[in-house]
GUPA-307500 format. One line per 10 residues: for each residue y, z, x of N, C-alpha, C. Coordinates in nm, 2 decimals. Each point is the difference from the previous one (the first is absolute). Example, Ala and Ser with C-alpha at 12.3 -4.5 7.8 and 13.67 -1.06 7.14 Angstrom:
2
-0.57/0.78/1.32/0.12/0.00/-0.09/0.12/0.00/0.09 | 0.11/-0.07/-0.04/0.11/0.00/0.09/0.11/0.08/-0.08
This chain:
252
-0.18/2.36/-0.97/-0.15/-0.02/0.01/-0.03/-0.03/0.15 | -0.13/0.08/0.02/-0.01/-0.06/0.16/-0.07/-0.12/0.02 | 0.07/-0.06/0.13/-0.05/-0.17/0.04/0.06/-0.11/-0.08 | 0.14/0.03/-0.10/0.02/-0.07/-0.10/0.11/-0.11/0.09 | -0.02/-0.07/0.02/0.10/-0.13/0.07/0.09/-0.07/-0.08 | 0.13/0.02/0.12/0.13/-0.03/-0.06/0.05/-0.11/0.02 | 0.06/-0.05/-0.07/0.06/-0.16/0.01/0.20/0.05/-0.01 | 0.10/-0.10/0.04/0.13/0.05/-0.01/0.02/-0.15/-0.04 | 0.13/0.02/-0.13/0.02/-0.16/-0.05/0.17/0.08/0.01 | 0.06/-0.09/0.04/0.15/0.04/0.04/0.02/0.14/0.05
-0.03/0.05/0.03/0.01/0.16/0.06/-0.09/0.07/-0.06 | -0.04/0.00/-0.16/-0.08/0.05/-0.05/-0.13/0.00/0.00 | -0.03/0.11/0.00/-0.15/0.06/0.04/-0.11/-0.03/-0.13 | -0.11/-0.10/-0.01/-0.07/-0.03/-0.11/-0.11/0.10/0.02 | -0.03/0.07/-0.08/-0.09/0.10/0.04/-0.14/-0.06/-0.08 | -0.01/-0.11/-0.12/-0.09/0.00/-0.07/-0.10/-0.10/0.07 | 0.07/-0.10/0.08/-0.04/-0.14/0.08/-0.10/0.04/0.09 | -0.11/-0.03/0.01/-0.13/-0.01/0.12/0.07/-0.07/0.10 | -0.02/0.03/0.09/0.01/-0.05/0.11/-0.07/-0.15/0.01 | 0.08/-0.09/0.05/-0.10/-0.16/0.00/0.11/-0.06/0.08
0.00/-0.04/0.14/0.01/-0.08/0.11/0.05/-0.14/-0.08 | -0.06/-0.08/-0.14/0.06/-0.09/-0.05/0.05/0.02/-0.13 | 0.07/0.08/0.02/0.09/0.10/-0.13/0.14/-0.12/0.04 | 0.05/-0.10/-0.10/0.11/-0.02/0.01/0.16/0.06/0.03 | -0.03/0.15/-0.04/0.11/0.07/0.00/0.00/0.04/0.22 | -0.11/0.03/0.00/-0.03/-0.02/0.15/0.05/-0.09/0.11 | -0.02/-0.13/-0.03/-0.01/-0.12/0.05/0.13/-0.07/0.03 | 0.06/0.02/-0.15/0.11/-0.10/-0.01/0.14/0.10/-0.03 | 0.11/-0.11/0.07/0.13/0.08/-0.07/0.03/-0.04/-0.13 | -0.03/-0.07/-0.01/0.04/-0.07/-0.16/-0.20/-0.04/-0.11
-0.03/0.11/-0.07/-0.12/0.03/0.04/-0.03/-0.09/-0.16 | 0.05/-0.01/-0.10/-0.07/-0.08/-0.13/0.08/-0.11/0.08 | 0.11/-0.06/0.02/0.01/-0.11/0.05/-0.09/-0.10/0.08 | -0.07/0.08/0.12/-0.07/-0.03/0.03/-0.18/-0.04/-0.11 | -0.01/0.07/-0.08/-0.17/0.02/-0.07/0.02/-0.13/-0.09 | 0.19/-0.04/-0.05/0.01/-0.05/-0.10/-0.01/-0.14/0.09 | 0.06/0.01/0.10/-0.04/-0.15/0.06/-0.11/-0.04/0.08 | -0.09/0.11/0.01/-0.15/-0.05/0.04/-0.08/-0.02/-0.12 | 0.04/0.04/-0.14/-0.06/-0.01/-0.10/0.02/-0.12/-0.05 | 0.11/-0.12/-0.03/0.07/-0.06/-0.05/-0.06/-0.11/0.12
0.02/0.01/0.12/-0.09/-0.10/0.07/-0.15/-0.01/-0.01 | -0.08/0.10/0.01/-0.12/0.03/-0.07/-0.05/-0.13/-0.11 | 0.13/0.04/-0.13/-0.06/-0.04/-0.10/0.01/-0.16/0.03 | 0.14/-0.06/0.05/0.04/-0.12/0.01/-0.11/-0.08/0.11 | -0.04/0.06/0.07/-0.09/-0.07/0.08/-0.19/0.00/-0.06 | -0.02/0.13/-0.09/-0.10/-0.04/-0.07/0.01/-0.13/-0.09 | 0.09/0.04/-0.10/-0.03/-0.17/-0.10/0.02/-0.15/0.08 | 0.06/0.03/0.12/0.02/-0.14/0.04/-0.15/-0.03/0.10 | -0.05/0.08/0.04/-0.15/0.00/0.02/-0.11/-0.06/-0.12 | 0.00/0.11/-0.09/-0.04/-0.06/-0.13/0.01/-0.16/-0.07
0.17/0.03/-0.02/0.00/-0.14/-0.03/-0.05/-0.16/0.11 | 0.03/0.05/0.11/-0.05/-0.12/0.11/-0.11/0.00/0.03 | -0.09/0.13/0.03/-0.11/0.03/0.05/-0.11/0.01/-0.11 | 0.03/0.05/-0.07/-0.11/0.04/-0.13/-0.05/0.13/0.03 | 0.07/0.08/0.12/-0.04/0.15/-0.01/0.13/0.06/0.00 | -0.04/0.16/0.00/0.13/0.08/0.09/-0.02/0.05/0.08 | 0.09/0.01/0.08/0.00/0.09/0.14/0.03/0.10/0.01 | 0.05/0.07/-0.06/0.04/0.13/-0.09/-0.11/0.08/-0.11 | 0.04/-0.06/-0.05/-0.14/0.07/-0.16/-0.10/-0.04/0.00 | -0.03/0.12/0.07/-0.15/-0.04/0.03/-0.16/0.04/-0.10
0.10/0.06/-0.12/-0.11/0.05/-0.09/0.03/-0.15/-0.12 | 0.06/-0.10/0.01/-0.03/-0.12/-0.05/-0.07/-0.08/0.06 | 0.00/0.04/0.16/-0.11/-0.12/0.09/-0.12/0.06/-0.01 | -0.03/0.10/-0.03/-0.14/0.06/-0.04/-0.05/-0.05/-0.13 | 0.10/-0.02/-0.09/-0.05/-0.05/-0.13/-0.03/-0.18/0.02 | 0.06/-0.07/0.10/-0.03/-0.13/0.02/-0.12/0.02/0.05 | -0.04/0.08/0.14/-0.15/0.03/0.01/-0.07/-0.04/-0.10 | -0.03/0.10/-0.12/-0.08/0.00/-0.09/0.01/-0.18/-0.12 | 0.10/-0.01/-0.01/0.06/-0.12/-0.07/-0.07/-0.15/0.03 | 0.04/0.00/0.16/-0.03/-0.15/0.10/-0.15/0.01/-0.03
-0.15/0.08/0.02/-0.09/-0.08/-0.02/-0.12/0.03/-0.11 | 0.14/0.02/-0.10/-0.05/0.00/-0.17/0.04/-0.15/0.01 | 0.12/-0.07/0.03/0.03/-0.12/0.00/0.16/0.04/-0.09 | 0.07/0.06/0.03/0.09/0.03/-0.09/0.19/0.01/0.14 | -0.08/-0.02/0.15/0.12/0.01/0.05/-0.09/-0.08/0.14 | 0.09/-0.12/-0.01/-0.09/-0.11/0.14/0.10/0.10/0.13 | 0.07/0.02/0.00/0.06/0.06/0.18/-0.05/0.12/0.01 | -0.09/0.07/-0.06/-0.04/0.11/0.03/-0.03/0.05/0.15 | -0.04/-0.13/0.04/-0.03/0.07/0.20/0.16/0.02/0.01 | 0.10/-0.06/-0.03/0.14/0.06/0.06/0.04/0.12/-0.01
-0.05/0.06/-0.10/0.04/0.14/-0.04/-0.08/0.09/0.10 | -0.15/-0.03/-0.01/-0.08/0.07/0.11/0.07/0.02/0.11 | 0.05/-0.09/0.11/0.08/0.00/0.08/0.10/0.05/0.01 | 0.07/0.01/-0.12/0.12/0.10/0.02/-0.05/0.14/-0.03 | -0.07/0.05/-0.04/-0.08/0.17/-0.05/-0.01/0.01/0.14 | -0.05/-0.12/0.10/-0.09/0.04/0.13/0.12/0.04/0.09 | 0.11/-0.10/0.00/0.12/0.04/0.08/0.06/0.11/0.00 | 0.01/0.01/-0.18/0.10/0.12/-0.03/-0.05/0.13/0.03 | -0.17/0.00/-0.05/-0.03/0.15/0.10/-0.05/-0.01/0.18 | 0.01/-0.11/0.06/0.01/0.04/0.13/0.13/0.04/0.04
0.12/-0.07/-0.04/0.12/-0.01/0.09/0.03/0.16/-0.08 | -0.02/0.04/-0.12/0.05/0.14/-0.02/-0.06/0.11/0.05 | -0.12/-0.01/0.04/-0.08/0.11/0.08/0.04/0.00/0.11 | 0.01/-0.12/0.07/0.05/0.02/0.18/0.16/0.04/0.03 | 0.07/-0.04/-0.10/0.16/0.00/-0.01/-0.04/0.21/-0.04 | -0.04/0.06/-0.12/-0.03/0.08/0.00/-0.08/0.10/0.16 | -0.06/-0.05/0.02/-0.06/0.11/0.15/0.15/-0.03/0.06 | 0.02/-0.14/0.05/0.09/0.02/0.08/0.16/0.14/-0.04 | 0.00/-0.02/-0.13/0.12/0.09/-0.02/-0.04/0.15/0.08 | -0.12/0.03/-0.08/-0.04/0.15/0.04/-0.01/0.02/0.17
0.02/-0.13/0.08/0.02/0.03/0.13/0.10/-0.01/0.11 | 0.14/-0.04/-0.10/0.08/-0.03/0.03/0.11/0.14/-0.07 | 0.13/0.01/0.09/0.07/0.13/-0.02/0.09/0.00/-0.13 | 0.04/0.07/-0.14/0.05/-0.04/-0.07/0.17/-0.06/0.00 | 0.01/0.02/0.13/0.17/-0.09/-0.02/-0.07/-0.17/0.02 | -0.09/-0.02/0.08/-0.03/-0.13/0.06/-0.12/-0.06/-0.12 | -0.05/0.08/-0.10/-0.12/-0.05/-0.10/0.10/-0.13/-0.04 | 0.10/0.04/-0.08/0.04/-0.14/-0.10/0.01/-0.10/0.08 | 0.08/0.02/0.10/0.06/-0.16/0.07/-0.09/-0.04/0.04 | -0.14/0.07/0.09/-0.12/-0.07/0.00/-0.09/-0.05/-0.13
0.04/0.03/-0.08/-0.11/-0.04/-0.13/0.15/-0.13/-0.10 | 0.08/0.00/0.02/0.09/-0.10/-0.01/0.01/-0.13/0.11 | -0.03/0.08/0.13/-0.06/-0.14/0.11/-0.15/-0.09/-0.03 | -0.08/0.13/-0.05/-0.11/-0.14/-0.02/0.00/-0.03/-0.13 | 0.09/0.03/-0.14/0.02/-0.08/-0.10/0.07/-0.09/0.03 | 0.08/0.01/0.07/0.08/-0.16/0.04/-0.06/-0.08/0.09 | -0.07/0.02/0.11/-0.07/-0.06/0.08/-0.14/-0.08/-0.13 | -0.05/0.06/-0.05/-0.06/-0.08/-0.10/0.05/-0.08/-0.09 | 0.11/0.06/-0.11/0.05/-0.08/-0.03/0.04/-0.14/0.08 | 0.09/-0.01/0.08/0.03/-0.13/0.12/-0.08/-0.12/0.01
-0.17/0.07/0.05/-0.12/-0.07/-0.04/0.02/-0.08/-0.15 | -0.03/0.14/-0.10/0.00/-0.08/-0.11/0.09/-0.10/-0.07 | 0.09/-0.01/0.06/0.12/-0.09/0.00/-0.03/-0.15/0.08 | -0.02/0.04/0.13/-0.02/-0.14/0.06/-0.11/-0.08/-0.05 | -0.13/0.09/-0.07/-0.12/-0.05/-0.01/0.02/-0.08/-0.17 | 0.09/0.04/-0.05/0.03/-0.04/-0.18/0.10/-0.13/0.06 | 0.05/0.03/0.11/0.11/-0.15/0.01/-0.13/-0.13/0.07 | -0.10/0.04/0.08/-0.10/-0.06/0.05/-0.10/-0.04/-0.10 | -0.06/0.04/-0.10/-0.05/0.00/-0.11/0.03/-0.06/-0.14 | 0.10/-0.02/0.03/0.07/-0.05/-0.13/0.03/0.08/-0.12
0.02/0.13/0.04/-0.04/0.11/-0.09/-0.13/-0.06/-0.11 | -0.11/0.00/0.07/-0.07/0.01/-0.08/-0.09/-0.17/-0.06 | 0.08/-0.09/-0.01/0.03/-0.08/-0.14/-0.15/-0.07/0.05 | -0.10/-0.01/0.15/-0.09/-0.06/0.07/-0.16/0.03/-0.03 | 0.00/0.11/-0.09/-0.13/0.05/-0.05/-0.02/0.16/-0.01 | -0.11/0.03/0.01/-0.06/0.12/-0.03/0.00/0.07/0.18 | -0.01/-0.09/0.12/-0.06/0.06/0.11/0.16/0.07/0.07 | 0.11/-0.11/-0.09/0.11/0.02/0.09/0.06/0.15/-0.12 | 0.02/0.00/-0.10/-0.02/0.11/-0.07/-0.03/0.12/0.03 | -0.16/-0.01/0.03/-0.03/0.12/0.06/0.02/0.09/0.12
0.06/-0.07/0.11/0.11/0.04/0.14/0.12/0.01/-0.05 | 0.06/-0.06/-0.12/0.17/0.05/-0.01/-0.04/0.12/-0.09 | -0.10/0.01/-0.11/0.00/0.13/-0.02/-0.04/0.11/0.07 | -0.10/0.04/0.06/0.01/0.06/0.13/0.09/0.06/0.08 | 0.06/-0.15/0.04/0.13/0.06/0.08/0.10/0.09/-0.06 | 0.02/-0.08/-0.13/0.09/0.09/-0.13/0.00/0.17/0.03 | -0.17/0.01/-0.05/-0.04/0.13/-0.08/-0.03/0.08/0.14 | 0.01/-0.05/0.13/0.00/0.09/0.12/0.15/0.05/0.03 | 0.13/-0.09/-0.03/0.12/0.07/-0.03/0.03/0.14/-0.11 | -0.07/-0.06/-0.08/0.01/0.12/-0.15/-0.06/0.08/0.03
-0.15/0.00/0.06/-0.11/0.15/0.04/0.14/0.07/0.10 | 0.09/-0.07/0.14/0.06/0.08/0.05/0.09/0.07/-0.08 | 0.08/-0.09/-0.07/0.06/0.06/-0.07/0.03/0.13/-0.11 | -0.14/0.00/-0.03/-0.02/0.07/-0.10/-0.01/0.17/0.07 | -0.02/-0.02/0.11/0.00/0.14/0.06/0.12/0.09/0.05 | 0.13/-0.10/-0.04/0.09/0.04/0.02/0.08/0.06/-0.10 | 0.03/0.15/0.04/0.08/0.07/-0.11/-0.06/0.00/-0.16 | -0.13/0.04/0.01/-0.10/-0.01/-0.11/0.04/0.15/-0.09 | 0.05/0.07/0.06/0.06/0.07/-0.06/0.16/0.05/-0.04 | 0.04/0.04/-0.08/0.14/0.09/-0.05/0.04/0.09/0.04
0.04/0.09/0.04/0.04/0.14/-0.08/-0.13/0.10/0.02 | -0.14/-0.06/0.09/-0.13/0.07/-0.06/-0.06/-0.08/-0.16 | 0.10/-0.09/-0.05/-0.09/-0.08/-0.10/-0.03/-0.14/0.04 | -0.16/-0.02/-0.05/-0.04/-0.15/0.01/0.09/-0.07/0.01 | 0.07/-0.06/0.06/0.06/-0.16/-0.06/-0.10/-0.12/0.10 | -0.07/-0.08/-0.05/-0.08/-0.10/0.08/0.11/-0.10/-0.01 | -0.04/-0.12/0.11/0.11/-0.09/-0.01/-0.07/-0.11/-0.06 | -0.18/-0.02/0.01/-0.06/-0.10/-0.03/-0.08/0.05/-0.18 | -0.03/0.07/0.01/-0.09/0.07/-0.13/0.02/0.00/-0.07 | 0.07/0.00/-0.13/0.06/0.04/-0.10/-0.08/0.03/-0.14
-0.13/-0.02/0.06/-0.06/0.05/-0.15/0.01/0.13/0.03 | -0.02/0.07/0.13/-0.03/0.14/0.03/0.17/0.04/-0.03 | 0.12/-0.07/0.01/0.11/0.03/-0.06/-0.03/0.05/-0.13 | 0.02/-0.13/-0.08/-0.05/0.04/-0.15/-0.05/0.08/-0.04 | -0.07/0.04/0.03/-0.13/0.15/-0.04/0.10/0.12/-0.03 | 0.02/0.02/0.15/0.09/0.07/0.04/0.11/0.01/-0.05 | 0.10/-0.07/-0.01/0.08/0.05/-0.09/0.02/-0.01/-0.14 | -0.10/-0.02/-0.08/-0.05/0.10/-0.10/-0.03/0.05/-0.01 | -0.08/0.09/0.13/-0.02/0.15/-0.04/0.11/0.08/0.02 | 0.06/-0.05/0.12/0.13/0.05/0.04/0.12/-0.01/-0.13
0.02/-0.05/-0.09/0.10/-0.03/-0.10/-0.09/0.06/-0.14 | -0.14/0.03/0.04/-0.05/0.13/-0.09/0.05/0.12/-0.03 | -0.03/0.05/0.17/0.03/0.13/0.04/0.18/0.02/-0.02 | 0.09/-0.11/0.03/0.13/0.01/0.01/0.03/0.07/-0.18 | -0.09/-0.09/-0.08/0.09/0.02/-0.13/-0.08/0.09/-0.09 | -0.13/0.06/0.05/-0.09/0.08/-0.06/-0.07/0.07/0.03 | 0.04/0.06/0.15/-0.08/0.05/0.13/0.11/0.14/-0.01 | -0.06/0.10/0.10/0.06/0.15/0.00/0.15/-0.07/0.07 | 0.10/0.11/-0.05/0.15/-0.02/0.07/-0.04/-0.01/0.14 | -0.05/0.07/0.04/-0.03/0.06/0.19/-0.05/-0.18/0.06
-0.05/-0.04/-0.06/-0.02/-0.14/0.06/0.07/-0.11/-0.03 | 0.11/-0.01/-0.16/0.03/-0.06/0.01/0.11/-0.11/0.12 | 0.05/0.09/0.04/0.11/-0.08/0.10/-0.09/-0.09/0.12 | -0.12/0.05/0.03/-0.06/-0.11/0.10/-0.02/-0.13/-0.10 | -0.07/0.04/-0.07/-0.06/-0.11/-0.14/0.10/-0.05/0.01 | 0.12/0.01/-0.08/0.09/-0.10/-0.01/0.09/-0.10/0.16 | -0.07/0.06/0.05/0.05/-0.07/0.15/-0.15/-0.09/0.04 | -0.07/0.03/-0.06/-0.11/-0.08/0.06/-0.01/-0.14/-0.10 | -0.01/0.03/-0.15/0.07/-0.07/-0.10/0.08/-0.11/0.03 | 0.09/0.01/0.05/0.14/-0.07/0.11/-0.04/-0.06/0.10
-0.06/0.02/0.06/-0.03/-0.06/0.12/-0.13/-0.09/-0.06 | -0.06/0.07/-0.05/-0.17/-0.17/-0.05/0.11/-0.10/-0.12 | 0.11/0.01/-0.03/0.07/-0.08/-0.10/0.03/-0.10/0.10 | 0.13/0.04/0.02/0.05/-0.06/0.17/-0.09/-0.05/0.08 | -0.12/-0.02/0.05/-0.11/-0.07/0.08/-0.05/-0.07/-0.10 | -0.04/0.04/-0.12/-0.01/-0.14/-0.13/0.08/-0.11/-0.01 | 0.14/0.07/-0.02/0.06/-0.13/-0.03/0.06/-0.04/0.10 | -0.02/0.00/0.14/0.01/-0.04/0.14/-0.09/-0.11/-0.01 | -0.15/0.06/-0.01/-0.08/-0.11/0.01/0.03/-0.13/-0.09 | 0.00/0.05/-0.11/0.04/-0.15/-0.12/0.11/-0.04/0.05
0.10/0.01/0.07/0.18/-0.07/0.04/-0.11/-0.06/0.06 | -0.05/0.03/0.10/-0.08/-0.08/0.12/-0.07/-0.10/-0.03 | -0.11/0.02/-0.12/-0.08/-0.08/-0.02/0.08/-0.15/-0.09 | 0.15/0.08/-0.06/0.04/-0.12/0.00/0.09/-0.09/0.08 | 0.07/0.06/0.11/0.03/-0.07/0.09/-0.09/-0.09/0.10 | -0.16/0.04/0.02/-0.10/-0.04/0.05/0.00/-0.18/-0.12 | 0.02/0.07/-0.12/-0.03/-0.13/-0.08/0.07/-0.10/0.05 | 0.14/0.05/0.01/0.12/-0.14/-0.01/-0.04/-0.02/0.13 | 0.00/0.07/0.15/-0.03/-0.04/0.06/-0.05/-0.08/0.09 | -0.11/-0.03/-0.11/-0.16/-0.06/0.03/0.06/-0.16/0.00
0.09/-0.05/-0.09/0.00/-0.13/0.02/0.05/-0.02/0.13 | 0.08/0.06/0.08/0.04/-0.02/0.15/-0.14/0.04/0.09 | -0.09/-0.04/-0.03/-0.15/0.08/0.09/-0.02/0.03/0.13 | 0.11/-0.09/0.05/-0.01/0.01/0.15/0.05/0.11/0.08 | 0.13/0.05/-0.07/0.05/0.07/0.08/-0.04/0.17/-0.04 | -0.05/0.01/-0.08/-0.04/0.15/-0.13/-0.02/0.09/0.11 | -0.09/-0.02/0.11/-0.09/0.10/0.06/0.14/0.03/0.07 | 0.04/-0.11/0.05/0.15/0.04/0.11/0.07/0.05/-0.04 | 0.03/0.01/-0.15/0.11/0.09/-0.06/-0.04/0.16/-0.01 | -0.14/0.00/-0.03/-0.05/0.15/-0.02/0.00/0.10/0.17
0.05/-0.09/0.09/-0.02/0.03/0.16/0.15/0.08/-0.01 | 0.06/-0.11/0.01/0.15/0.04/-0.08/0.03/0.12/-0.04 | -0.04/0.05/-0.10/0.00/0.06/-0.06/-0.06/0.15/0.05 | -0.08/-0.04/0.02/-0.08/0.12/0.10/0.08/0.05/0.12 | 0.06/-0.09/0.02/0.09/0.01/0.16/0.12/0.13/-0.04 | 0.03/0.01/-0.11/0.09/0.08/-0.07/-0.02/0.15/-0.02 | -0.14/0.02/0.00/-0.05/0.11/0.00/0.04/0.07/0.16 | -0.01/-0.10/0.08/0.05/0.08/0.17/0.14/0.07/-0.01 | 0.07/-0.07/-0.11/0.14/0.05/0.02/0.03/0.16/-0.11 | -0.10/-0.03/-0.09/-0.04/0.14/-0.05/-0.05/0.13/0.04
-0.07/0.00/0.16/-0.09/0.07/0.04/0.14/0.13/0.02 | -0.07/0.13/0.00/0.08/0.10/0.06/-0.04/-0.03/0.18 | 0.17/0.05/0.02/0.05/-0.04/0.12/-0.13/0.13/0.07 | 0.01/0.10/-0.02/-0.03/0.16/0.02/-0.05/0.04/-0.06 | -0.15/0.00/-0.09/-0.05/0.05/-0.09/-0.02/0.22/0.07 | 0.02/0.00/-0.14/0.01/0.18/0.02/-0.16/0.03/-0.01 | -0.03/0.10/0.11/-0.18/0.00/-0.02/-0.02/0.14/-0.08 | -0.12/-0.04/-0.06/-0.01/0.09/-0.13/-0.04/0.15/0.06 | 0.04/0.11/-0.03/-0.02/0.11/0.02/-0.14/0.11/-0.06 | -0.03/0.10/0.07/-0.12/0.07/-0.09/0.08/0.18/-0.04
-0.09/0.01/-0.13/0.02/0.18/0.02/-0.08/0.05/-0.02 | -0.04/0.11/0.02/-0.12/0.09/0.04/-0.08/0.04/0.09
């Protein structure tokens, strides 16, 4: 097909994959290892937000429903959530242009510098804060801070293979692969094999998120150090990056 862009996962040539600059198989040498451990911190740093904060910094289509909730009289932190919706789409829009202006070997490690440079913040500011425990004003800056690490984050390696994998989203997971585990088990032969690979991969980012969201739980009684561990953690992803990423090729 002409203009059809190629991706290479071990020597092999993916012919079906779109081309995408934050294609995990692109990015990383060790390419679900990596999704599973941005996913898994994702989740663990959302509930420990939640639980301390009364928002997420992450899911952000539950801080939209606190929106609506807080001034029915049904959720008092509702300004914290607002605050985090406001972080999480500035820091992913600017983290986003920035990628598109930076060269694809140098995109990740810059979009991994300013998730940890934020994170850091968010770290010092939850140990200055008391994570939280001071009211609604100090709340609203640690979530913020939070949900400005997760908007970066979320821009990284948001895709697979040429399939969605989000690292913050997961309802748009969900959807997804049920249609994808539609098509796998009742869809034409010709498509099955993507289907069941896409199937696989929205499973795997599911139950990434939930390990996380319960590690975030146990967590949460150590409050102080949570943000520092998710830095940690992130720091991990540098040792994942391909050394020499292969740049994608055209035909036609």
């Amino acid at each position: 097909m002409p203009g059809l862009l190629l991706h290479t996962n071990g020597g092999r040539v993916n012919r079906s994959a779109p081309y995408d600059p934050a294609d995990s198989y692109r990015e990383f040498r060790r390419p679900l290892a990596a999704l599973v451990l941005a996913v898994v911190t994702a989740g663990a740093l959302d509930s420990f937000a939640f639980l301390r904060y009364g928002a997420f910094v992450a899911n952000q289509s539950g801080n939209a429903i606190f929106l609506g909730m807080g001034p029915a009289g049904g959720h008092s932190t509702w300004p914290v959530s607002a605050a985090s919706i406001v972080a999480f789409a500035t820091a992913a829009g600017l983290v986003s242009l920035l990628r598109g202006r930076t060269g694809p070997t140098s995109a990740p490690l810059v979009d991994i510098a300013v998730t940890e440079a934020a994170m850091i913040v968010w770290a010092a500011l939850n140990l200055a804060l008391a994570y939280g425990r001071d009211g609604t004003a100090s709340r609203v800056l640690l979530a913020a801070a939070g949900a400005a690490a997760m908007g970066s984050l979320t821009t990284l390696a948001s895709r697979t293979t040429g399939i969605a994998t989000p690292i913050t989203y997961q309802s748009g997971t969900t959807t997804k692969t049920g249609e994808r585990a539609a098509r796998w088990l009742l869809g034409p032969a010709a498509g099955r094999a993507r289907a069941r690979r896409g199937t696989l991969l929205g499973l795997l980012a599911l139950v990434s998120y939930s390990v996380g969201g319960a590690v975030g739980t146990l967590a949460q009684h150590r409050p102080r150090w949570v943000p520092l561990w998710g830095t940690l953690a992130l720091a991990v992803l540098i040792l994942l990056l391909r050394r020499h990423p292969r740049p994608a090729s055209r035909r036609g």
